[in-house]
N, C-alpha and C positions, 0 to 999 in steps of 0.2 A: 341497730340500737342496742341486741342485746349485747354484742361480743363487748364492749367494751364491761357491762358489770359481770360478766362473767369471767372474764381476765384472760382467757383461754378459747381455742378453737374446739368449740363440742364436742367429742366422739359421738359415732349414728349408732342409734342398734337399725333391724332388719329393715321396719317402714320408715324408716327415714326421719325417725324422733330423735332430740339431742337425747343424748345419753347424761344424767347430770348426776353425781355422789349425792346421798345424802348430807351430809355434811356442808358443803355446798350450797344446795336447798336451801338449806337452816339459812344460812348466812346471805344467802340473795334470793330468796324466794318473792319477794317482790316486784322486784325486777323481769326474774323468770316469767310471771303473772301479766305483767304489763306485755311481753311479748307471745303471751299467747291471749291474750287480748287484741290486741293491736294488729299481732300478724296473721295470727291463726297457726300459731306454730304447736307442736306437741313435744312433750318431754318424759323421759323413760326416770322416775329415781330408783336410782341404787343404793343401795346399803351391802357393803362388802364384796362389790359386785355382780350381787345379784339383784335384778329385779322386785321392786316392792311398791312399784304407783305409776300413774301414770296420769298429768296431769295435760288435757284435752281442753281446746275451746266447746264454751257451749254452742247450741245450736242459735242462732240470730231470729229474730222475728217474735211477732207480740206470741204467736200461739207455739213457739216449739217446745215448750215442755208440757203442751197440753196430750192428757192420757199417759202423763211418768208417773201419775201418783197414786196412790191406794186411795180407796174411796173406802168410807167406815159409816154407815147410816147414821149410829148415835156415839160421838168420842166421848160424852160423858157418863154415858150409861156405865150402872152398878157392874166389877166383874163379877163373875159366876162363881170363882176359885176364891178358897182362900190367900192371903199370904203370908210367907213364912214369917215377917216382921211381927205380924197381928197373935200367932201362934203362941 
């Protein structure tokens, strides 16, 4: 499904992720989206050929991102510091 909006046959980097230009990206990143949704695929972007993202399916199931987050007692509590703004 994806080769068709991507116009072209991927190049791999190492693990086996399409290699995609940034540029690119910009212009089909939806698409890209849907197939790593859908298939479970990964993609390497580049920008000038080098490496700069790398966009991964998440993990499936009600609890896989359970323990990714920071836990904070109180998020509205006063900070300690001043800030510069206030200065």
């Amino acid at each position: 499904m994806l080769a068709a909006p991507l116009g072209r046959k991927a190049a791999r980097a190492k693990g086996g992720e399409a290699v995609v230009p940034a540029a690119e990206f910009k212009a089909k990143c939806l698409a890209i989206f849907d197939a790593v949704e859908r298939k479970g695929r990964s993609f390497v972007v580049t920008k000038r050929g080098r490496p700069v993202a790398r966009v991964v399916p998440l993990p499936r199931g009600p609890s896989a991102l359970r323990g990714t987050l920071l836990h904070e007692e109180d998020l509205l509590a006063p900070v300690d510091s001043d800030w510069d703004a206030l200065l």
